[in-house]
C-alpha positions as CSV (number, residue, x, y, z in Angstrom):
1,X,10.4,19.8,-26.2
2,X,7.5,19.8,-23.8
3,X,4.4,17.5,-24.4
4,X,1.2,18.3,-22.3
5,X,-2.0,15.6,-21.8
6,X,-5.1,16.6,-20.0
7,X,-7.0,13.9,-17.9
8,X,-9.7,14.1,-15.4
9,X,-9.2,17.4,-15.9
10,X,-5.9,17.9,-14.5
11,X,-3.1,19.0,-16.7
12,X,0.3,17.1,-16.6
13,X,3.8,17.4,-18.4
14,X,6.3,15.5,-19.4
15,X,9.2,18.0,-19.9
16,X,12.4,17.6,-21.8
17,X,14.8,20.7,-21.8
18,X,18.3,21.1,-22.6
19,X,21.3,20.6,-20.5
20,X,24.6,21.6,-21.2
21,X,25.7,20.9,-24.6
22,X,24.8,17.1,-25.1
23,X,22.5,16.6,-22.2
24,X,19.0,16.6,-21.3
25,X,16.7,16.8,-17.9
26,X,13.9,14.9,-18.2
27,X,10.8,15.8,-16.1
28,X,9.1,13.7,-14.2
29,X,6.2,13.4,-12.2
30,X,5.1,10.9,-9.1
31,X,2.2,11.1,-7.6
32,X,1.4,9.9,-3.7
33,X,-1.4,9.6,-2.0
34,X,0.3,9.8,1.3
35,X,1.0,13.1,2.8
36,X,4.9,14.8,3.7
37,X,4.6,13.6,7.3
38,X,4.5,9.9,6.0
39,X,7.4,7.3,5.2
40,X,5.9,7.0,1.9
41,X,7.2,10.5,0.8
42,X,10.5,10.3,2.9
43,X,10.9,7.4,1.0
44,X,10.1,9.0,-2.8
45,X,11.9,12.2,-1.5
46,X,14.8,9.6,-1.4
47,X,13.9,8.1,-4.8
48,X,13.7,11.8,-6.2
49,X,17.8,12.8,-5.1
50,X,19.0,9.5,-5.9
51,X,18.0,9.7,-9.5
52,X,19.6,13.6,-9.8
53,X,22.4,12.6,-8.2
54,X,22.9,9.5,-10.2
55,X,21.7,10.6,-13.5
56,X,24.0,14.2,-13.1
57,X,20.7,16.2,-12.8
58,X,18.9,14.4,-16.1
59,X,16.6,12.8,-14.0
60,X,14.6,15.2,-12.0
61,X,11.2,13.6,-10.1
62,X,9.0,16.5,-9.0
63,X,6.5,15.0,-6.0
64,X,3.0,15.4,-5.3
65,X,1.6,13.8,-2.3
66,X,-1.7,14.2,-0.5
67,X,-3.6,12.7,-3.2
68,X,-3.1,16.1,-5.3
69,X,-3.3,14.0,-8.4
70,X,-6.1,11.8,-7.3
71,X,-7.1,8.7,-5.3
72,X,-4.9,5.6,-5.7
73,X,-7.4,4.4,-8.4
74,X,-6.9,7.6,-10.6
75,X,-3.6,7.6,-10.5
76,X,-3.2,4.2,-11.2
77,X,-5.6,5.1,-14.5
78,X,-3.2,8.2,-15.0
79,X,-0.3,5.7,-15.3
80,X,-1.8,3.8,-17.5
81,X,-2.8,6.1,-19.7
82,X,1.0,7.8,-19.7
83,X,-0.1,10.9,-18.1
84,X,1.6,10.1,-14.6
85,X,5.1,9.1,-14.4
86,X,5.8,7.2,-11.4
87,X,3.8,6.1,-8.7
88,X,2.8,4.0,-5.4
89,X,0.2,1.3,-5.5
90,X,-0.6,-2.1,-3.4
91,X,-0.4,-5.1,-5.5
92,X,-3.7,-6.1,-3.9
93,X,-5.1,-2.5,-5.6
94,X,-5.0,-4.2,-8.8
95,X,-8.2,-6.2,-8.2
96,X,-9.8,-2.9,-10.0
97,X,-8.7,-4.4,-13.2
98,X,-7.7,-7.9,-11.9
99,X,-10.3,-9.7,-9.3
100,X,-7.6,-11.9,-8.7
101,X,-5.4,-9.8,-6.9
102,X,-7.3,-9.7,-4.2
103,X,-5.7,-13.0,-2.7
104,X,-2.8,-10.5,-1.1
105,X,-5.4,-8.9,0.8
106,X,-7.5,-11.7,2.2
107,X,-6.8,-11.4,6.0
108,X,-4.1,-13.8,7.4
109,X,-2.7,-15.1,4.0
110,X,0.0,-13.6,4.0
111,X,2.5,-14.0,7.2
112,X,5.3,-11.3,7.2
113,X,7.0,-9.2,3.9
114,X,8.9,-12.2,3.4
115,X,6.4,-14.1,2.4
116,X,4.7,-11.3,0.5
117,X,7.7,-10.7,-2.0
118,X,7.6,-14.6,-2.8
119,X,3.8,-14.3,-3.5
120,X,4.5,-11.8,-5.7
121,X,7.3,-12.4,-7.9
122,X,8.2,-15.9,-7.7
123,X,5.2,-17.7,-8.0
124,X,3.5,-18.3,-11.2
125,X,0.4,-16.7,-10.2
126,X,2.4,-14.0,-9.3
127,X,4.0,-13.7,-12.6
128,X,1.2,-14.0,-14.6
129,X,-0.5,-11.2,-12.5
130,X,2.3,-8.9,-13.1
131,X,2.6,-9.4,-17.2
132,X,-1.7,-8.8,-17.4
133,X,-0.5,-5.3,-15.5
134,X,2.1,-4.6,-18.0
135,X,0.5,-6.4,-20.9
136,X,-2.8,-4.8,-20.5
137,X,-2.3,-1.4,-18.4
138,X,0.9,-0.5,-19.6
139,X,2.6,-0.2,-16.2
140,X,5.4,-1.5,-14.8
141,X,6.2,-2.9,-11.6
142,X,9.6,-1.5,-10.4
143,X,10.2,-2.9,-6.8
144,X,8.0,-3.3,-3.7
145,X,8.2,-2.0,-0.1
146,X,7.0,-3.5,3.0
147,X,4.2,-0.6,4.8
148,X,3.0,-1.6,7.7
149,X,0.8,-4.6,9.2
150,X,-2.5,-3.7,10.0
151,X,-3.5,-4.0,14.1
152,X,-6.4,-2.9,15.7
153,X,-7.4,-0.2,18.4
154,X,-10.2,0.1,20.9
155,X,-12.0,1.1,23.8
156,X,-12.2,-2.0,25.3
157,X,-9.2,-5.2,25.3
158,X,-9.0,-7.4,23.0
159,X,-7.6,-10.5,24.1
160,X,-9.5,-12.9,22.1
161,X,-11.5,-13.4,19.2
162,X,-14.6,-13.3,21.6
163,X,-14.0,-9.6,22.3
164,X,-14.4,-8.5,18.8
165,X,-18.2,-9.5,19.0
166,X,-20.5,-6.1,18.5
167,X,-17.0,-4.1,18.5
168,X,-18.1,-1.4,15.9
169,X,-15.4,-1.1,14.1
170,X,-14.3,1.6,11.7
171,X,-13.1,0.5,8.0
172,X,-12.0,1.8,4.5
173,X,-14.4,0.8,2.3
174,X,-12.3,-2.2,1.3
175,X,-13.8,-6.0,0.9
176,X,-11.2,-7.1,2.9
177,X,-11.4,-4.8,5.4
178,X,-14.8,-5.4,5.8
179,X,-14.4,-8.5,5.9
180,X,-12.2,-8.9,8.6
181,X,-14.3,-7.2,11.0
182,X,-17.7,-9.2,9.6
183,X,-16.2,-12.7,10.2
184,X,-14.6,-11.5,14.0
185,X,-17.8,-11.0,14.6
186,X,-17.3,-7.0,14.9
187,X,-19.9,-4.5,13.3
188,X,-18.0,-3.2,10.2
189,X,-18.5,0.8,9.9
190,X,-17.1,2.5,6.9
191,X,-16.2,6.1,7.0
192,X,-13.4,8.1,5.8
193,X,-9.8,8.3,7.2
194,X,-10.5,12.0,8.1
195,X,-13.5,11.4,10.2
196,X,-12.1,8.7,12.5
197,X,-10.5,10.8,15.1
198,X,-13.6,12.6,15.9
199,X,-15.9,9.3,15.9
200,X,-13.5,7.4,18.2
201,X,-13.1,10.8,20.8
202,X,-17.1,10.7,20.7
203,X,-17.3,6.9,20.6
204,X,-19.5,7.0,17.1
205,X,-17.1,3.8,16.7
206,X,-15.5,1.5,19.6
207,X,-11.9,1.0,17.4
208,X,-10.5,1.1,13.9
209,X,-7.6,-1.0,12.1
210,X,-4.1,0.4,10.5
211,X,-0.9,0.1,10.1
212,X,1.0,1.2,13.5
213,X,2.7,4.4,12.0
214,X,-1.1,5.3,10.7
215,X,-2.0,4.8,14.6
216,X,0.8,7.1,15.7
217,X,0.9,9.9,12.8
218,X,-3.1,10.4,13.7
219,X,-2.9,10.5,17.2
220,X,-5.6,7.8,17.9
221,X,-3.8,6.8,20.8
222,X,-5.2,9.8,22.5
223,X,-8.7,8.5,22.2
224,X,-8.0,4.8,22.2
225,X,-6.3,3.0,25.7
226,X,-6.2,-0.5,23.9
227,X,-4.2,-1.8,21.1
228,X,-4.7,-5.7,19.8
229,X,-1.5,-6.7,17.8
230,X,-4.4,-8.4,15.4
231,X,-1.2,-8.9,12.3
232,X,-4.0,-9.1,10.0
233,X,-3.2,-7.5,6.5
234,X,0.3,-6.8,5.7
235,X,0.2,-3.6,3.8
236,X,2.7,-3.7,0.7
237,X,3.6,-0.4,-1.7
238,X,4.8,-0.9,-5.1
239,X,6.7,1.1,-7.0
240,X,5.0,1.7,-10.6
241,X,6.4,3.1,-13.6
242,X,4.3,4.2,-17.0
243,X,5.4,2.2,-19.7
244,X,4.9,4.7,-21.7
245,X,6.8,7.6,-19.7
246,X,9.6,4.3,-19.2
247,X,9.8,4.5,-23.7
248,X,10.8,8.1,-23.8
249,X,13.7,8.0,-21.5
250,X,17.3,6.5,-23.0
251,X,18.1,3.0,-22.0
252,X,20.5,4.0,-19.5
253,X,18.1,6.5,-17.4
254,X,15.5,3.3,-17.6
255,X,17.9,1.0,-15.9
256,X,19.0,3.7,-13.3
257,X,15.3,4.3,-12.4
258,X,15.0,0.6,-12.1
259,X,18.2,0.2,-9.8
260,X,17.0,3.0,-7.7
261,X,13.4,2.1,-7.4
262,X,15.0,-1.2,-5.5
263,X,17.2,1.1,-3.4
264,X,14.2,3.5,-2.5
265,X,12.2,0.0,-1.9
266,X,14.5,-0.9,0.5
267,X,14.9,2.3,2.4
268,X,11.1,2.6,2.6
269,X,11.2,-0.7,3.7
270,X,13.5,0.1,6.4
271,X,11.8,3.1,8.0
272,X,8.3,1.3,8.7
273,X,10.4,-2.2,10.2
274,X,11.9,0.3,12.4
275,X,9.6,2.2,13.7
276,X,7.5,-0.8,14.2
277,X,10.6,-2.2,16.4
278,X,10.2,0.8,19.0
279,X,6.9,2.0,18.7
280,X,5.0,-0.2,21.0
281,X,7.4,1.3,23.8
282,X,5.6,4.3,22.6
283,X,2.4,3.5,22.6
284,X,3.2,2.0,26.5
285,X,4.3,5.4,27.2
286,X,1.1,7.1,26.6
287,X,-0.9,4.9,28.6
288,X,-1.9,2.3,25.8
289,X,-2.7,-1.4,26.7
290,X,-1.3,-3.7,24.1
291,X,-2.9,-7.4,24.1
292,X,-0.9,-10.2,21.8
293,X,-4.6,-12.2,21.2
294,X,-4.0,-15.8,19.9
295,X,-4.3,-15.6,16.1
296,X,-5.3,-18.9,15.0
297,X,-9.0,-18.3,16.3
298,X,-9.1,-15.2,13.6
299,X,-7.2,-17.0,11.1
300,X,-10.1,-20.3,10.9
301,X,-13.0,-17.2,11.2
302,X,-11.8,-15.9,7.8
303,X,-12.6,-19.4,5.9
304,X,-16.0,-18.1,5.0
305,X,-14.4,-15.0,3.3
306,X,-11.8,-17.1,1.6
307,X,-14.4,-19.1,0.0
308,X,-16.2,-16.5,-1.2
309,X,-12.9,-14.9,-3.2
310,X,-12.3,-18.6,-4.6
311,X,-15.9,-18.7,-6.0
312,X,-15.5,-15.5,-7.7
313,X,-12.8,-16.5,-9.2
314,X,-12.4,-20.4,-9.7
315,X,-10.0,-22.3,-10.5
316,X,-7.9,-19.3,-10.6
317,X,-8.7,-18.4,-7.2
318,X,-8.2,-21.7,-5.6
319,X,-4.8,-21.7,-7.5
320,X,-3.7,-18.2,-6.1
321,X,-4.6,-19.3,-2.4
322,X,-3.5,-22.8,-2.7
323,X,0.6,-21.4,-4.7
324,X,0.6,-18.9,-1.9
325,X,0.2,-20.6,0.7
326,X,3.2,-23.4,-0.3
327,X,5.8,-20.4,-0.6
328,X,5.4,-19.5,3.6
């Protein structure tokens, strides 16, 4: 049995064929926007050959990263719709649907992964934000991964806030991201991802922010001497599941999805705390000056943007900040 949807113009199955006498495979699909170079899909590459070896080849997870399927948003609209199996999302990513959400990206409130898995699943905020995505979006939130904290790069040191004054700095187009380099006193410069080499080479832009693997996989460091450890947005990735894709599988292959969505989690997990353990020696090597700046000064010059996020969302908002901040 074979059931084919069409969305956005893209054509996607959800296969079921027979195996062996009794048995089934079950087709799957999981869509990344990450490339094969990344963690992300060393991690999912994981996920896939844990669920065929586990589920005696029922379970097979076909991948499709570079953003083949879509932007984050689309896919995250695929999933809901129960076109698209499996996927990777930020929990912040849900303030498309949810304004709310956007308390896990507000720069500096969250401290470390730690802190980030409390936020998420035990506070009450936190569990009410995850029900609206299941309730109302029909996806499921099947583990979460730590990837990355975001630092910044330049042509210049940064050693205090003072130094990000007239930095232009280069930014997704993200609120929080913007943000961040408005209230440092930096000039905020959207562009996209794929353009930032060039503009940094030239000097179109004086530095951009990401993760450190982001900063290594793209080479900035060959255009870009100075790196601030600025810890200012702890990237999470969550691993989704459509509830309705979740439905046509047998109770069993749910639960081993769920158990090996934790074991991928943790893996993924793994690979970005340990390259972040030996990368600065890295960055050292290729001739990269790495400034520790003291973060407290960045932390008070984001009260402006936090008040902001609380007056679009009220009472809710000043709950979310206020819960979040009591689980450090």
């Amino acid at each position: 049995m074979k059931r084919v949807l069409k969305v956005a113009g893209l054509t996607l199955v959800f296969g079921m064929v027979a195996f062996g006498a009794n048995e089934k495979v079950y087709k799957l699909k999981m869509g990344l926007v990450a490339n094969t170079s990344s963690n992300e899909y060393k991690a999912a590459e994981a996920f896939a050959n844990n669920l065929k070896e586990k589920s005696n080849g029922q379970l097979v997870l076909e991948l499709y990263p570079g953003a083949q399927l879509g932007d984050d948003r689309s896919m995250l609209e695929q999933l809901s719709a129960g076109v698209l199996d499996l996927g990777f999302a930020e929990i912040s990513r849900f303030n498309i649907f949810f304004p709310e959400a956007q308390v896990y990206s507000l720069p500096y409130v969250i401290q470390d992964f730690e802190h980030m898995q409390k936020a998420s699943f035990d506070t009450t905020f936190g569990k009410n934000l995850q029900k609206k995505i299941k309730d109302n979006l029909n996806i499921e939130i099947l583990s979460q991964a730590y990837n990355g904290t975001r630092q910044t790069t330049s042509n210049r040191p940064i050693n205090s806030l003072e130094d990000m004054k007239g930095l232009k700095l280069r930014v997704p187009r993200a609120d929080s991201n913007l943000e961040y380099a408005k209230n440092t006193g930096a000039s905020p410069t959207p562009m996209a991802f794929s353009e930032v080499y060039l503009a940094l080479q030239t000097n179109s832009v004086d530095g951009q922010e990401n993760p450190l693997s982001a900063i290594r996989a793209q080479k900035f460091y060959e255009v870009q001497k100075y790196l601030a450890m600025t810890n200012h947005i702890l990237n999470d990735q969550l691993y989704l599941a459509s509830g309705s894709s979740m439905k046509k599988l047998p109770q069993n292959l749910q639960d081993l999805i769920k158990v090996e969505s934790q074991v991928a989690a943790q893996y993924h997990t793994k690979l970005f705390v340990d390259e972040e353990a030996s990368i600065i020696d890295f960055f050292k090597e290729q001739g990269v000056t790495v400034t520790t700046p003291e973060l407290e000064p960045f932390r008070k010059a984001m009260q402006p943007f936090y008040e902001v996020y609380m007056k679009n969302n009220g009472k809710l908002g000043k709950e979310a900040l206020d819960e979040i901040s009591s689980v450090r």
